[in-house]
C-alpha positions in Angstrom: 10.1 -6.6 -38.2 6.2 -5.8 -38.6 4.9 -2.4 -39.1 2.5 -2.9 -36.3 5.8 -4.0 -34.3 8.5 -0.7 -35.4 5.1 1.1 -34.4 5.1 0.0 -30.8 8.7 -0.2 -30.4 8.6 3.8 -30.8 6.6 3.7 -28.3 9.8 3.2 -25.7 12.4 5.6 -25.2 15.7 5.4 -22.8 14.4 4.7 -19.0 16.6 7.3 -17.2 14.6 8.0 -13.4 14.9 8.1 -9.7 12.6 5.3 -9.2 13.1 1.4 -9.7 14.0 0.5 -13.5 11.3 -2.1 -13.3 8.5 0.2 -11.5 9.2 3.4 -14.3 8.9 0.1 -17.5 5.6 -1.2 -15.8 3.9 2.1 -15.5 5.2 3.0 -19.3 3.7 -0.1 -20.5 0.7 0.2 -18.5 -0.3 3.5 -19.6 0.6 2.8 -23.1 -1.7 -0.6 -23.0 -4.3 1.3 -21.4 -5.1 4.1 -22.9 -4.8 2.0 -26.5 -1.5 3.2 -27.7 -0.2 -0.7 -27.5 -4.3 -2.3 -28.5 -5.4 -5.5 -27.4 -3.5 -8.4 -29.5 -0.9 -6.3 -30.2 2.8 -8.5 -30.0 5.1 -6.6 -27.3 8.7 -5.8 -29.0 11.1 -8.2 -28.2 13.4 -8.5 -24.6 16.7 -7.7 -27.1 14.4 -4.9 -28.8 13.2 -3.3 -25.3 16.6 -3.6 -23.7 18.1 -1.5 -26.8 15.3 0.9 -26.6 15.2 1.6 -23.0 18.9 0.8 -22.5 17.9 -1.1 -19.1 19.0 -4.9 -18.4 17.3 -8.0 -19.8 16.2 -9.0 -16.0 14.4 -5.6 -15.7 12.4 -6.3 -18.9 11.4 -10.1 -17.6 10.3 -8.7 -14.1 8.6 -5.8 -16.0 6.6 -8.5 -18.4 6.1 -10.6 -15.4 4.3 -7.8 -13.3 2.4 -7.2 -16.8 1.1 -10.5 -16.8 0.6 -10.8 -13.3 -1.5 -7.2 -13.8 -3.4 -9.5 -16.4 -2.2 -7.0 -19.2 -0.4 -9.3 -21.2 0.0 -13.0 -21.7 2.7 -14.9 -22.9 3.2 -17.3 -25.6 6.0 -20.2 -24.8 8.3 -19.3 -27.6 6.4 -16.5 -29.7 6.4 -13.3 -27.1 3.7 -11.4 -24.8 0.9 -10.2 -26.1 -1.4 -7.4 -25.1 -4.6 -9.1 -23.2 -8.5 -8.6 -24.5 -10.6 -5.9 -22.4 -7.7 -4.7 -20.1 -8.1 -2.2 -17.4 -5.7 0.0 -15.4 -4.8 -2.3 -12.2 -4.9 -0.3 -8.8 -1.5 0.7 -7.5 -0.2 2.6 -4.8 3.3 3.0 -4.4 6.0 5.7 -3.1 9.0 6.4 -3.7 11.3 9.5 -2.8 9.9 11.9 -4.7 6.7 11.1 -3.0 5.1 13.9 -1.4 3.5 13.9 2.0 0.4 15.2 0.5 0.1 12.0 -1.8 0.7 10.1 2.3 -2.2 11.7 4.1 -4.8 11.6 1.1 -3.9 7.7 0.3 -4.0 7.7 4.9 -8.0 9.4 4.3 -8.6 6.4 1.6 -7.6 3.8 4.3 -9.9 6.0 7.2 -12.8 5.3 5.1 -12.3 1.6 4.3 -11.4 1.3 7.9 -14.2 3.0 9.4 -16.8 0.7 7.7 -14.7 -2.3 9.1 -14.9 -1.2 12.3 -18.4 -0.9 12.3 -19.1 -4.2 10.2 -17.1 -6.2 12.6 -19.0 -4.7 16.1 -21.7 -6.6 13.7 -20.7 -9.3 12.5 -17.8 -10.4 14.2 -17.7 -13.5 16.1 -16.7 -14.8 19.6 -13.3 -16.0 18.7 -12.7 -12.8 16.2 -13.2 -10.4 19.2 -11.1 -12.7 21.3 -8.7 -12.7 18.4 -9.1 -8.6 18.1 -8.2 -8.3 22.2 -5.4 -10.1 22.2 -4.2 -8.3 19.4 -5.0 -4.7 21.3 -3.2 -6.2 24.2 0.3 -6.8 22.4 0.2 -3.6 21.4 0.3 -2.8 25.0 2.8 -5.4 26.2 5.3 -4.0 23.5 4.7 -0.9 24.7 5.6 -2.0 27.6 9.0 -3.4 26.6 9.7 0.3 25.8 9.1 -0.9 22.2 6.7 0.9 19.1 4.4 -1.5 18.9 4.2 -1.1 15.2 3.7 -4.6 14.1 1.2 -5.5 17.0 -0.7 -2.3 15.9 -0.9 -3.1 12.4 -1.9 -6.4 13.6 -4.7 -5.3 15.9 -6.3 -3.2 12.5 -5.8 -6.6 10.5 -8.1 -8.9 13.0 -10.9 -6.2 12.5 -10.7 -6.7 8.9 -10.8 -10.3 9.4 -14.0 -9.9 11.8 -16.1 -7.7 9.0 -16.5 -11.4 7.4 -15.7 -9.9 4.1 -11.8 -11.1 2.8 -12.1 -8.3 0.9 -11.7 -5.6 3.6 -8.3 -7.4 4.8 -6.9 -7.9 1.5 -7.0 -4.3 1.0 -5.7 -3.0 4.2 -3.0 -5.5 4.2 -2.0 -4.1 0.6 -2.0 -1.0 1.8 0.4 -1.8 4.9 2.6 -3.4 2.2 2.7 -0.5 -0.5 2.1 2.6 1.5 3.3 1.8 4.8 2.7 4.9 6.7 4.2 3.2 9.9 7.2 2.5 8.5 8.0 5.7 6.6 11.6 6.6 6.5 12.4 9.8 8.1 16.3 11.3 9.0 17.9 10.4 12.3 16.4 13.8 13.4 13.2 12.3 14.2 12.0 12.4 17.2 11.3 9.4 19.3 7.6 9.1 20.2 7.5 8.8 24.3 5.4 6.7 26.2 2.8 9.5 26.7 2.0 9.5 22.9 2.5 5.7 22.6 -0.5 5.4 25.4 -2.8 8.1 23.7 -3.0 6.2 20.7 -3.1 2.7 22.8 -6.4 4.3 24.5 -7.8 5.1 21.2 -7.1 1.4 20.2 -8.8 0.3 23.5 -11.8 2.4 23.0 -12.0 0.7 19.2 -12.3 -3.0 21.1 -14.8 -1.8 23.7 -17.0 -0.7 21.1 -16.6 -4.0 19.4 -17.0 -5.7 21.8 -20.5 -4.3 23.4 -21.6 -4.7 19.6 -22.1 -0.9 19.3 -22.2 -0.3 15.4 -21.8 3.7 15.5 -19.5 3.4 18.4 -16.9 1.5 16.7 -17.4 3.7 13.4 -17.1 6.9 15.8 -13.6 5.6 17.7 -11.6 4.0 14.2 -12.7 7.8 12.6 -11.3 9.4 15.5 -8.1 7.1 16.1 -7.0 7.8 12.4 -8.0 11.1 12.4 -5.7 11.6 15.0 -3.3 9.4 13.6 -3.1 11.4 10.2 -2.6 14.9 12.7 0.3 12.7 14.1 1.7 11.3 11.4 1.7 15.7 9.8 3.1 17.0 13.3 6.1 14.6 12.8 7.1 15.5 9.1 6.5 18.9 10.2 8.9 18.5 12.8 11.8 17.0 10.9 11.4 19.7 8.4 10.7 17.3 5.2 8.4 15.3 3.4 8.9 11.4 4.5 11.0 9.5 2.2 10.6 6.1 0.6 9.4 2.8 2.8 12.4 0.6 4.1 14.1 2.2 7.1 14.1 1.3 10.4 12.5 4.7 11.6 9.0 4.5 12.6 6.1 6.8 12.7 2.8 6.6 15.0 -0.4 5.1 13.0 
């Protein structure tokens, strides 16, 4: 075993946390490659030398590299090991798990108002015919699964997706669709002591959605800015009153209890 090898194997220590086995190596890794401690060209210890160092399983250590590489921290060599990559940066990331706080929710919820607001206003720009045909229909299902007596949670998310697609800049949708995916704010878990929006609150927000389209749609730049600031503004109040009224911060994505976006 190298020098420059023992030296980055010290680097790892037993994995003992809360949080996915494969999530708590990543961030390790990441923070070691990025700050320098592991430099660029530097061989990553073995699978059999990070599973005895970290005492986690030789999957977790593949799905660990893998998210590396996908990450474009490392690259692999068929049958010599992964390496650290040449001028590598800290990827973004947002992810919760249960010892998230709600605090770490609403300011990630302000990051998405402020993407979200400039969408709004780009697309009462930009968009085209068919995109604010595409954006009504959208606000519509909302409505018809609010009228089914149901949340509405996919059409809404849906609805804020066809005004990213309208800003004509991919960009704007990639990131709000990553952020539905990682911070999911709609689909936080909270206990069965949550309270079940009624219809009065489901139609408050479904006005706010409806006075987003009309802007849109009469091509009115500040409008639209004005009602997607004030729809998750409101939102964010919502989405506090709730976890204030269960008593507790929400807990990690994956339940089947959902909160008002």
């Amino acid at each position: 075993m190298s020098k420059r090898t023992e030296k980055n194997l010290a680097l790892l220590r037993p994995i003992q946390a809360p949080r996915g086995l494969t999530a708590e190596l990543v961030e390790r890794l990441t923070a070691d490659i990025t700050s320098g401690k592991l430099p660029p060209g530097s061989r990553l210890p073995t699978e059999q030398q990070m599973i005895e160092a970290t005492g986690v399983s030789r999957t977790v250590i593949r799905e660990a590299v893998a998210a590396l590489r996908a990450d474009r921290l490392v690259v692999t060599r068929q049958g010599v090991g992964a390496f650290v990559a040449e001028n590598v940066r800290r990827p973004f990331r947002v992810e919760f798990d249960d010892q998230t706080s709600l605090r770490d929710v609403l300011n990630v919820m302000e990051l998405r108002a402020a993407v979200e607001v400039a969408a709004a206003g780009l697309a009462a720009e930009r968009a085209s015919a068919p995109q604010v045909k595409k954006i009504a229909e959208r606000c519509a299902a909302v409505q018809d699964a609010i009228d089914r007596g149901e949340a509405g949670v996919e059409q809404d998310f849906a609805f804020h997706c066809a005004i990213s697609e309208a800003t004509d800049n991919e960009q704007f949708k990639r990131f709000l669709e990553y952020l539905g995916r990682f911070i999911i704010p709609r689909q936080t878990v909270w206990g069965s002591s949550t309270p079940i929006l009624g219809r009065g609150q489901l139609a408050i927000f479904q006005r706010e959605h409806e006075q987003i389209l009309a802007a849109i749609t009469s091509r009115s730049v500040a409008r639209a800015r004005s009602a997607m600031q004030r729809h998750l503004a409101n939102s964010r109040l919502r989405y506090q009153k709730l976890a204030g009224q269960v008593g507790k911060k929400p807990a990690s994505p994956g339940s089947n209890h959902e909160g008002p976006r």
